[in-house]
Every structure is written in C-alpha cells, then in structure tokens.
N, C-alpha and C positions, 0 to 999 in steps of 0.2 A: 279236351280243350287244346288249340293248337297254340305253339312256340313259335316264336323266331326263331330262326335258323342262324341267323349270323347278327352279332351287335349292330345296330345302328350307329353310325358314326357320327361324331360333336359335333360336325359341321350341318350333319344332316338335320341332327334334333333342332340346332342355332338358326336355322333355317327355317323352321316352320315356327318357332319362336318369336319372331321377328314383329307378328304384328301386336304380339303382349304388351304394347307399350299404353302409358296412361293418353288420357285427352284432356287438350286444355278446358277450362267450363267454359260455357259459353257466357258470355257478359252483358248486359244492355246497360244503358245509361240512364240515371232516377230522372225523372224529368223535372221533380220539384226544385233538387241542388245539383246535380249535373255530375252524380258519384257513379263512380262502374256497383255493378248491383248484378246478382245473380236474378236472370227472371222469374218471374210469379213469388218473387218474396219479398219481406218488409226493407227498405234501406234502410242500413243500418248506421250511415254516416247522419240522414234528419228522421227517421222513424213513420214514413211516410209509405201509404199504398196504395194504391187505388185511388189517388187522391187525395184521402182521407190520413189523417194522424192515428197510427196505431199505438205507437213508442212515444214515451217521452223522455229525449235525452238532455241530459245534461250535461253541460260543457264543464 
C-alpha cells in the first residue's frame, strides 16, 4: 500500500476542510399562526398540520 511521501501541511488539510461547515435548516412559515416551522412537520407553537389539529397544546 502506498505512503506519503511528505506530511501534508495545516494550511493544506484547513483548506479542503473549509466546506465541513453546518447549514442553517430550512424554515417555512405555519399558515394556521404564522410561526417559523420546519417543513413537512407538526408546528409546534399551535399543533397543527396539514390543516388538520394533530397536538394539543396547552398554554
């Protein structure tokens, strides 16, 4: 199996590192209350989905 020949340098490795960074999530807004909501899931500020009441929350 072959080696490297010479260490790779910190700037190099930092370099191809660069694009390991996180991503913001994507967000839509619930239509029923108007809260940031991750899509295809329940809002979780009125428990609503699709229309429909899945949650029932209590204040």
């Amino acid at each position: 199996m072959a080696l490297p020949k010479r260490r790779h340098s910190k700037s190099r490795s930092r370099k191809r590192r660069t694009h390991w960074k996180l991503k913001q999530p994507g967000l839509s807004v619930c239509p029923a209350c108007g809260a940031a909501k991750m899509p295809h899931r329940v809002c979780t500020s009125c428990g609503e989905y699709n229309g429909r009441t899945i949650l029932e929350i209590n204040d």
